[in-house]
Gaussian input, Z-matrix of N, CA and C with variables (Angstrom, degrees):
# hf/3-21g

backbone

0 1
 N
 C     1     B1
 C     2     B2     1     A1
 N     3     B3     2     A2     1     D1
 C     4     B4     3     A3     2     D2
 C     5     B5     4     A4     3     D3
 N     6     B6     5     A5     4     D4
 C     7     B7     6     A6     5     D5
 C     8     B8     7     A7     6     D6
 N     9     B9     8     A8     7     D7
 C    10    B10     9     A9     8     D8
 C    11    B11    10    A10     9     D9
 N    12    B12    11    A11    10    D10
 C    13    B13    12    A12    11    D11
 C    14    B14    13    A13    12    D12
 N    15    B15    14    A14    13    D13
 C    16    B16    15    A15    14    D14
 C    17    B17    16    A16    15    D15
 N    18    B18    17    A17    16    D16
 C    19    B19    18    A18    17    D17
 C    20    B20    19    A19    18    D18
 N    21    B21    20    A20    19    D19
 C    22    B22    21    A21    20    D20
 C    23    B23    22    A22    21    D21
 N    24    B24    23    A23    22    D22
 C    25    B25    24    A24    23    D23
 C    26    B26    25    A25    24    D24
 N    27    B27    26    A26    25    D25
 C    28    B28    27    A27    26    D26
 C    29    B29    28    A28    27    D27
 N    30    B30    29    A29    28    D28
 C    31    B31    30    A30    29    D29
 C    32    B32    31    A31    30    D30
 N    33    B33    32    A32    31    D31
 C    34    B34    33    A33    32    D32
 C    35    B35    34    A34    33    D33
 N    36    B36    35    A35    34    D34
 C    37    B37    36    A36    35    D35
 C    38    B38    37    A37    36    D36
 N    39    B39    38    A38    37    D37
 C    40    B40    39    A39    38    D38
 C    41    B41    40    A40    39    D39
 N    42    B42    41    A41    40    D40
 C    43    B43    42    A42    41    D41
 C    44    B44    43    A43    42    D42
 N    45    B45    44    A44    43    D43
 C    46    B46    45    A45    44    D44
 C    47    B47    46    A46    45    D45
 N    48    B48    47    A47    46    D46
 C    49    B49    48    A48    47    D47
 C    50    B50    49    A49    48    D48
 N    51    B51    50    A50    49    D49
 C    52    B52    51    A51    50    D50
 C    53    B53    52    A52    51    D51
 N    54    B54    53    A53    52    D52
 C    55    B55    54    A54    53    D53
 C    56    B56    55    A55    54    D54
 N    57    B57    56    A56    55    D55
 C    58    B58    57    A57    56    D56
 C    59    B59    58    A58    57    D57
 N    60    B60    59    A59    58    D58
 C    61    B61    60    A60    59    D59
 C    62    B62    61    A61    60    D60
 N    63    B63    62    A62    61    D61
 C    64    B64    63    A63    62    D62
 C    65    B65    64    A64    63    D63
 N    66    B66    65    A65    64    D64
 C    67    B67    66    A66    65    D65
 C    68    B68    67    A67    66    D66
 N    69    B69    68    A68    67    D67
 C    70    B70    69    A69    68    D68
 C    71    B71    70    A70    69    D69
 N    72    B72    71    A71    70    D70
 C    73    B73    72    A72    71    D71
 C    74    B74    73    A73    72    D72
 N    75    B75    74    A74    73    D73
 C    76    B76    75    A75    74    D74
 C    77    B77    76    A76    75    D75
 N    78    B78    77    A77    76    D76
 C    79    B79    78    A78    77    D77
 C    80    B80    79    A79    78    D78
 N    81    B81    80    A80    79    D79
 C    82    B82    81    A81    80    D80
 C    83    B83    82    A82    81    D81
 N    84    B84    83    A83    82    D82
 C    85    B85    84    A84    83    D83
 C    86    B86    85    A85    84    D84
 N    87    B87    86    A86    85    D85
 C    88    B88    87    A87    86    D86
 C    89    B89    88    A88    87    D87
 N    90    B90    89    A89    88    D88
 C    91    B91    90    A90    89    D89
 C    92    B92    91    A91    90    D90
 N    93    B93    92    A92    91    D91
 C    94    B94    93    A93    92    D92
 C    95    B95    94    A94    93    D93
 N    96    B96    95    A95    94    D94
 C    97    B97    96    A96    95    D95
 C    98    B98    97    A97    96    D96
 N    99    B99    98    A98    97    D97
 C   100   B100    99    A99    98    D98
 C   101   B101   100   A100    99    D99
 N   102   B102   101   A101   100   D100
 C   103   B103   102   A102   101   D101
 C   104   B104   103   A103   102   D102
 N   105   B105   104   A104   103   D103
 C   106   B106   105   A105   104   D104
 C   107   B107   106   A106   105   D105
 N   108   B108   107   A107   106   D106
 C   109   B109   108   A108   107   D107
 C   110   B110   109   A109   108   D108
 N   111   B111   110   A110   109   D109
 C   112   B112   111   A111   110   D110
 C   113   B113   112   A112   111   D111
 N   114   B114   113   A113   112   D112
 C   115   B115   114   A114   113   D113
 C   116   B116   115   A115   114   D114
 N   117   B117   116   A116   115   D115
 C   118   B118   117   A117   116   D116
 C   119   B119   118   A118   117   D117
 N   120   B120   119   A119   118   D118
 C   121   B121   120   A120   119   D119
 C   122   B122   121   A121   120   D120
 N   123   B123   122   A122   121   D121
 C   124   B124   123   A123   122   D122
 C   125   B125   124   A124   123   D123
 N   126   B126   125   A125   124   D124
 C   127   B127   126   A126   125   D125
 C   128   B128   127   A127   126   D126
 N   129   B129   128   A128   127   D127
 C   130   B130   129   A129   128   D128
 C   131   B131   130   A130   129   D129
 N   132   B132   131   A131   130   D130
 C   133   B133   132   A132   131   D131
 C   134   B134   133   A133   132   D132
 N   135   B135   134   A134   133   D133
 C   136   B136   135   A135   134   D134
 C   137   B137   136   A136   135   D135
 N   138   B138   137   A137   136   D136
 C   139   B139   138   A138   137   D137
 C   140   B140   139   A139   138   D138
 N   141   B141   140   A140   139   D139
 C   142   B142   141   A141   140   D140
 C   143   B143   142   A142   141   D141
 N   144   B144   143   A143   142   D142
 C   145   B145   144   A144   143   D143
 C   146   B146   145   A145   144   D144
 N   147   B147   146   A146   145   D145
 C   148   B148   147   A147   146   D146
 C   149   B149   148   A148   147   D147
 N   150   B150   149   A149   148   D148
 C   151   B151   150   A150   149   D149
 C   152   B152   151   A151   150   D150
 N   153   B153   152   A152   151   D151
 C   154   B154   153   A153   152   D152
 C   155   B155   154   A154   153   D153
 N   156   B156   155   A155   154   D154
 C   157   B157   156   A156   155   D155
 C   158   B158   157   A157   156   D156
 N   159   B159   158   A158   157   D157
 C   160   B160   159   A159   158   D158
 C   161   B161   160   A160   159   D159
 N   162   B162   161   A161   160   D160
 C   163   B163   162   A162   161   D161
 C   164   B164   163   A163   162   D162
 N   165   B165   164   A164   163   D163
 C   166   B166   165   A165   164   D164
 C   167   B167   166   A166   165   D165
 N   168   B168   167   A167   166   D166
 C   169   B169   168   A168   167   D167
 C   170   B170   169   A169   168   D168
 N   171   B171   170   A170   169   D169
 C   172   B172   171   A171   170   D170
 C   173   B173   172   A172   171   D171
 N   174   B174   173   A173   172   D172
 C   175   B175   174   A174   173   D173
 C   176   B176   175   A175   174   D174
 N   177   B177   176   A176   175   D175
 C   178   B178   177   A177   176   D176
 C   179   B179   178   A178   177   D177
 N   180   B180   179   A179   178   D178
 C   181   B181   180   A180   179   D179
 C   182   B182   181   A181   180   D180
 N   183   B183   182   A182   181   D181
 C   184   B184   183   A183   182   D182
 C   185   B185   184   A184   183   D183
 N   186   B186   185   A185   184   D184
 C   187   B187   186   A186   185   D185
 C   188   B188   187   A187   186   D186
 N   189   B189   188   A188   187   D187
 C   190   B190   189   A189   188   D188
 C   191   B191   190   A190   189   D189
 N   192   B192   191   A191   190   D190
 C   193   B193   192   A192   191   D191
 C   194   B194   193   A193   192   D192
 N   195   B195   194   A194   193   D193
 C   196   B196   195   A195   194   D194
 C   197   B197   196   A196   195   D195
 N   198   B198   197   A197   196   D196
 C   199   B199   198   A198   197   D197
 C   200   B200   199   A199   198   D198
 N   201   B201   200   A200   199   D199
 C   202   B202   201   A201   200   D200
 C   203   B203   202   A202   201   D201
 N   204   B204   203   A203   202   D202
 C   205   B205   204   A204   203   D203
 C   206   B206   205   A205   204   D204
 N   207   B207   206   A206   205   D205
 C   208   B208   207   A207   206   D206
 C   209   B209   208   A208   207   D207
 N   210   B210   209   A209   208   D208
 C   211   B211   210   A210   209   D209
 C   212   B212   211   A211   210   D210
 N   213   B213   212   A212   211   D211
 C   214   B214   213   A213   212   D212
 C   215   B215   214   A214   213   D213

   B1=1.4401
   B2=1.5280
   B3=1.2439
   B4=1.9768
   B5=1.6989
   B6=1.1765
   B7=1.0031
   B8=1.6795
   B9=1.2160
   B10=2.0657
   B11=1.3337
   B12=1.6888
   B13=1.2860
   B14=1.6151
   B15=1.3707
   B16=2.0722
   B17=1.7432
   B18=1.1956
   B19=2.2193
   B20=1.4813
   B21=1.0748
   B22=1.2896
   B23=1.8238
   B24=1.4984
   B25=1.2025
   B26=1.8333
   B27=1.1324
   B28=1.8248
   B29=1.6397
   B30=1.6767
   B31=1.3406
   B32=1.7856
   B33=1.2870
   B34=1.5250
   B35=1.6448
   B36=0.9249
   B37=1.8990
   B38=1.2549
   B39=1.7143
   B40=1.2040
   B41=1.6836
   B42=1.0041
   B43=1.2780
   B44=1.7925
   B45=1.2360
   B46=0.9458
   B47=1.7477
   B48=1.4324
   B49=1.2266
   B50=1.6062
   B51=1.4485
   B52=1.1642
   B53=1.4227
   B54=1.1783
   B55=2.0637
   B56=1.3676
   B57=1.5346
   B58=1.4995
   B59=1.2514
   B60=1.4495
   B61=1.3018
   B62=1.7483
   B63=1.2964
   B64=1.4482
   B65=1.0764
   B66=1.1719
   B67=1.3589
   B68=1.8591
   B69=1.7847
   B70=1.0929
   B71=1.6223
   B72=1.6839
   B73=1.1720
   B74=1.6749
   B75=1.2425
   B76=1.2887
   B77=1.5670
   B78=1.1033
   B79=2.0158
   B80=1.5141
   B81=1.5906
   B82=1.8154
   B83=1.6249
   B84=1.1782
   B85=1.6395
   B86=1.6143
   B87=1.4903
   B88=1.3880
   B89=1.3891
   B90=1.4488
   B91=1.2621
   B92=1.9466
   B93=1.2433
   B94=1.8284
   B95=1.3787
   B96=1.2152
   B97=1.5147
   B98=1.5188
   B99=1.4021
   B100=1.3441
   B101=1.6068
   B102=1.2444
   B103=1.6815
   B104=1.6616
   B105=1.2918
   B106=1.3583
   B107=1.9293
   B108=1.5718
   B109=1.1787
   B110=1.6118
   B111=1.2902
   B112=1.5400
   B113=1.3882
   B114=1.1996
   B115=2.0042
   B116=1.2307
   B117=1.7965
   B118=1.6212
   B119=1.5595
   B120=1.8036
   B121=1.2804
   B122=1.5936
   B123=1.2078
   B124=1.1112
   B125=1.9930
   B126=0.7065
   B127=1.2683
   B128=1.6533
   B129=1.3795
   B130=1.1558
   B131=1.7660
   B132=1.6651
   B133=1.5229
   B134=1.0564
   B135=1.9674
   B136=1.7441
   B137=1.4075
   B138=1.3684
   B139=1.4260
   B140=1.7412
   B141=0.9120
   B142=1.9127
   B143=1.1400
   B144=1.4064
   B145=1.4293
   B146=1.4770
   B147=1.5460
   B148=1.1350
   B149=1.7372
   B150=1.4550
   B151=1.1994
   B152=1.5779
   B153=1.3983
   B154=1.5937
   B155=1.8170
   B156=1.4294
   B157=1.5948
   B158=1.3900
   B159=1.2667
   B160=1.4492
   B161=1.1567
   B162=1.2071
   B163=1.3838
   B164=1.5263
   B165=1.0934
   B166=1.0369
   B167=1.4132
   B168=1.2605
   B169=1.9464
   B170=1.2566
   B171=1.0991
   B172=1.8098
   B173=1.8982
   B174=1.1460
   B175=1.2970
   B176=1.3878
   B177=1.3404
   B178=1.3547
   B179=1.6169
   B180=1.8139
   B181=1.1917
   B182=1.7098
   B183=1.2251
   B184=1.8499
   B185=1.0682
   B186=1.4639
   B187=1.4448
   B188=1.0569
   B189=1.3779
   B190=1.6762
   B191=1.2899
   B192=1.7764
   B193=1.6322
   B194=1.5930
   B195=1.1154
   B196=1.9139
   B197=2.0544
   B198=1.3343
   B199=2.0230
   B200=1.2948
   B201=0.9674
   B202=1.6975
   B203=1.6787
   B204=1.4484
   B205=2.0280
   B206=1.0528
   B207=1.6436
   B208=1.8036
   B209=1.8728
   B210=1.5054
   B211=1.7641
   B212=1.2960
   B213=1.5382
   B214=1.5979
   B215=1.5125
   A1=109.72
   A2=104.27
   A3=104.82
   A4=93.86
   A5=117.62
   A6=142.90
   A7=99.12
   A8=91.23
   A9=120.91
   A10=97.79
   A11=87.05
   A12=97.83
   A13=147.89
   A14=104.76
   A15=151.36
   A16=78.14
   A17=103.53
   A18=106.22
   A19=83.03
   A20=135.92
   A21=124.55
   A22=108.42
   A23=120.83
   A24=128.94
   A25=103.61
   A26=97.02
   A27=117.99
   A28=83.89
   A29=105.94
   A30=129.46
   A31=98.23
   A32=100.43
   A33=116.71
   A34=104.81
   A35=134.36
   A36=139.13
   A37=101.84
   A38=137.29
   A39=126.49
   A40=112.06
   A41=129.95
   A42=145.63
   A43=117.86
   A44=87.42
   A45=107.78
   A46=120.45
   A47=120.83
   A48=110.27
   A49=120.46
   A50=119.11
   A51=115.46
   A52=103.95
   A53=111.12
   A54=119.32
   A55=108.21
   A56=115.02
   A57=125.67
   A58=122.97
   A59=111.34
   A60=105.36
   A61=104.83
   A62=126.75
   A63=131.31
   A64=104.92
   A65=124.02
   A66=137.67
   A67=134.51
   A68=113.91
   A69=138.09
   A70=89.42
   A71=129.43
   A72=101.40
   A73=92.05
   A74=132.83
   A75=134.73
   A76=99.12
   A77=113.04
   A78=108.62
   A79=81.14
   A80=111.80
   A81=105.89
   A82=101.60
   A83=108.94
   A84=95.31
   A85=115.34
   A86=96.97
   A87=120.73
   A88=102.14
   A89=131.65
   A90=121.19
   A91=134.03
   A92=90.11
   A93=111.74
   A94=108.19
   A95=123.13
   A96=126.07
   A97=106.67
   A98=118.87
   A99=109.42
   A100=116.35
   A101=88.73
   A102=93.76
   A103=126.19
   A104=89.12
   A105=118.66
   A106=104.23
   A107=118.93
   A108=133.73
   A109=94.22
   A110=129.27
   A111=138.16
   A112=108.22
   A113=118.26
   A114=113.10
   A115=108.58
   A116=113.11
   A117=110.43
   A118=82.94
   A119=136.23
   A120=94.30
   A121=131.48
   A122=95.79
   A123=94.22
   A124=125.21
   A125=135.74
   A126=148.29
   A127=113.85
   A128=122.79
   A129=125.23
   A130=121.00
   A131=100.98
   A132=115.91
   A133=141.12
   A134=105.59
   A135=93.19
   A136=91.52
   A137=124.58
   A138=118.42
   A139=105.28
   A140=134.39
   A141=129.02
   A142=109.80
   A143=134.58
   A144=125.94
   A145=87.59
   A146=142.93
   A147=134.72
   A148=115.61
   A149=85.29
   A150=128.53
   A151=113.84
   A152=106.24
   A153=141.92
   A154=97.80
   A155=114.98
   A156=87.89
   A157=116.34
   A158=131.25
   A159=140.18
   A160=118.49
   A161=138.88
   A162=139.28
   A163=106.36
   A164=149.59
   A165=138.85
   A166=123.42
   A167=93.28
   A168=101.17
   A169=124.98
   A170=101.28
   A171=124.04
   A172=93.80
   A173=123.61
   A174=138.03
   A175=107.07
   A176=127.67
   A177=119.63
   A178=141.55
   A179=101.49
   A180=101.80
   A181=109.71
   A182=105.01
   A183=100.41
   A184=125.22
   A185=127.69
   A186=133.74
   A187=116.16
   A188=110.36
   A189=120.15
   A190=119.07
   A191=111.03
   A192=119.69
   A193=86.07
   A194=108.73
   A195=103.98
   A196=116.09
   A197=78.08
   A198=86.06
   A199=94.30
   A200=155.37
   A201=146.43
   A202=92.23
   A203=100.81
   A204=104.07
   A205=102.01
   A206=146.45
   A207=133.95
   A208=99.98
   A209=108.76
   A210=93.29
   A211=109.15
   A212=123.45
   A213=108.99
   A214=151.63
   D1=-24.21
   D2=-171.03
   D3=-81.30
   D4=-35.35
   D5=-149.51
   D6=-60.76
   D7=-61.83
   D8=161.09
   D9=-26.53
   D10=-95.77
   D11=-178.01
   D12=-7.14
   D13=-51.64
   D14=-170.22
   D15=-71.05
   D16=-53.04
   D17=-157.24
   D18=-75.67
   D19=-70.21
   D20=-149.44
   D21=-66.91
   D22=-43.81
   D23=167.45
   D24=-32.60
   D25=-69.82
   D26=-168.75
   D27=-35.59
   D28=-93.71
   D29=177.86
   D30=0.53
   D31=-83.84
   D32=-164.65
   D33=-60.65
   D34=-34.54
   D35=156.77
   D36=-51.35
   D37=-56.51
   D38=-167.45
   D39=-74.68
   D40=-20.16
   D41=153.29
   D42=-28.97
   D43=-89.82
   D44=174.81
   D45=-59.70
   D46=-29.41
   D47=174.35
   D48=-96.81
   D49=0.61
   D50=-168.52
   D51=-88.11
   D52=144.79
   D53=168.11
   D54=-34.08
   D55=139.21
   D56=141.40
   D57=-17.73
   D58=121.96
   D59=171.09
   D60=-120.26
   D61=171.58
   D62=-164.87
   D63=-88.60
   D64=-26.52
   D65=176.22
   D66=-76.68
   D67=38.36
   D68=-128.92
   D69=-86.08
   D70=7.94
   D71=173.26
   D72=-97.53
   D73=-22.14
   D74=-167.29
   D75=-64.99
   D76=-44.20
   D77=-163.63
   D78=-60.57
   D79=-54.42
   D80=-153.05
   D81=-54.04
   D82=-24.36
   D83=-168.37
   D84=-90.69
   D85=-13.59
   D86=172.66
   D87=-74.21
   D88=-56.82
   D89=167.43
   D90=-46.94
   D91=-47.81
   D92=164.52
   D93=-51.12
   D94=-52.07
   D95=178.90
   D96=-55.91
   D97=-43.22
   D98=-167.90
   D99=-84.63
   D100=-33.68
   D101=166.83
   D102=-46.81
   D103=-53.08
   D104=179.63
   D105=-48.78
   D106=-57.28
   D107=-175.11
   D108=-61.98
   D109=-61.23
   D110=171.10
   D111=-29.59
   D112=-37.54
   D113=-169.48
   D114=-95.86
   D115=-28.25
   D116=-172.39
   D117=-84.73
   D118=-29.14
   D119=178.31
   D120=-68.80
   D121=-47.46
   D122=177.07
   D123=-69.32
   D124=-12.12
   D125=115.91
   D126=-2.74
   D127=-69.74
   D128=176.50
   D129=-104.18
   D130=45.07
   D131=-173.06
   D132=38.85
   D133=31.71
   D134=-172.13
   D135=-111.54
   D136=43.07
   D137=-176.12
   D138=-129.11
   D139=151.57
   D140=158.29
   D141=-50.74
   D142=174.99
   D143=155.55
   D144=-81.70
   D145=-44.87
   D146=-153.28
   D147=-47.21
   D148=-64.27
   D149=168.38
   D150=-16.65
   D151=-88.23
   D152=153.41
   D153=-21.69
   D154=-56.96
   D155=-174.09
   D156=-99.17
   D157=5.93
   D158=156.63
   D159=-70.45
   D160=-39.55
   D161=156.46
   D162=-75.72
   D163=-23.93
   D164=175.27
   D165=-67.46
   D166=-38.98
   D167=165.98
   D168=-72.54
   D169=-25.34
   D170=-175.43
   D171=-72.64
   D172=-60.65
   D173=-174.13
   D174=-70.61
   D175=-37.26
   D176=142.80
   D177=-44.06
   D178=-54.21
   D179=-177.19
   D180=-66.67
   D181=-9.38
   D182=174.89
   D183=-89.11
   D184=-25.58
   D185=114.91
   D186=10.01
   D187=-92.13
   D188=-164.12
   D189=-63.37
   D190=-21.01
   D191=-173.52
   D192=-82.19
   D193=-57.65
   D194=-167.83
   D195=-44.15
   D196=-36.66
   D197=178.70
   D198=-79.86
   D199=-48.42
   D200=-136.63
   D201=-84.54
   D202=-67.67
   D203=172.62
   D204=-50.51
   D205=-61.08
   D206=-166.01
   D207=-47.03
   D208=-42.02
   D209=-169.03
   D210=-109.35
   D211=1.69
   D212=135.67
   D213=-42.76

């Protein structure tokens, strides 16, 4: 379960820290996907609650950066 966790953390860090790419519907859907993997995990208990909402905000707040630059 930590194990999860570590991948999805990473996952959701590399997200968020990697450069702009031009291709801003792909990250968003790249982001959606992971989110998405984040709720069915935790959903089926292999996640912390801690866990689960630290990456969740994290995977959010890249969200909100990806929309704010698309309608800039």
């Amino acid at each position: 379960m930590g194990a999860l966790a570590l991948v999805l953390l990473g996952a959701g860090f590399y997200l968020y820290r990697r450069p702009a790419r031009p291709d801003r519907a792909a990250t968003r859907d790249s982001l959606l996907d992971a989110l998405a993997q984040l709720d069915d995990a935790y959903a089926a208990g292999e996640v912390a609650a801690a866990d689960y909402a630290a990456e969740r905000a994290e995977l959010k707040a890249a969200l909100q950066r990806v929309w704010k630059t698309k309608q800039a």
